[in-house]
C-alpha positions, 0 to 999 in steps of 0.5 A: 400614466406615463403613456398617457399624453393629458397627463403629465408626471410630476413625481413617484413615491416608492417604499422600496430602497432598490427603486430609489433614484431610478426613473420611473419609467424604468420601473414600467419598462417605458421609455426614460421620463426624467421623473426619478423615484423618491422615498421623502414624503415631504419632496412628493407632497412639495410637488406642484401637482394636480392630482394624486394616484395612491397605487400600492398594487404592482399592475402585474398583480391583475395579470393578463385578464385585466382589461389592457386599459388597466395595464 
């Protein structure tokens, strides 16, 4: 999503207290995109956004054989 021009990020919710307050673009290894990882469910669903991705899977996970429009 980061990558993706017509879409534009509003928020990420993380289980892990590591990636707590970091950016999300450093989770992906992408360039800094002012979105800072947050563990408050209310703070995400108080978020002025048009849609939401649930994605409980690391992209690793599908590996190299995934279609690259997947990673």
């Amino acid at each position: 999503m980061v990558s993706r021009p017509e879409f534009e990020l509003a928020g990420v919710l993380v289980y892990d207290p590591d990636k707590v307050g970091r950016d999300a673009g450093d989770l992906v290894g992408l360039p800094a995109t002012g979105v800072k990882c947050t563990d408050d469910v209310e703070r995400v669903l108080a978020l002025d956004a048009d849609c939401v991705l649930h994605m409980p899977l690391p992209s690793a996970y599908f590996g190299a054989t995934a279609p690259a429009t997947w990673r």
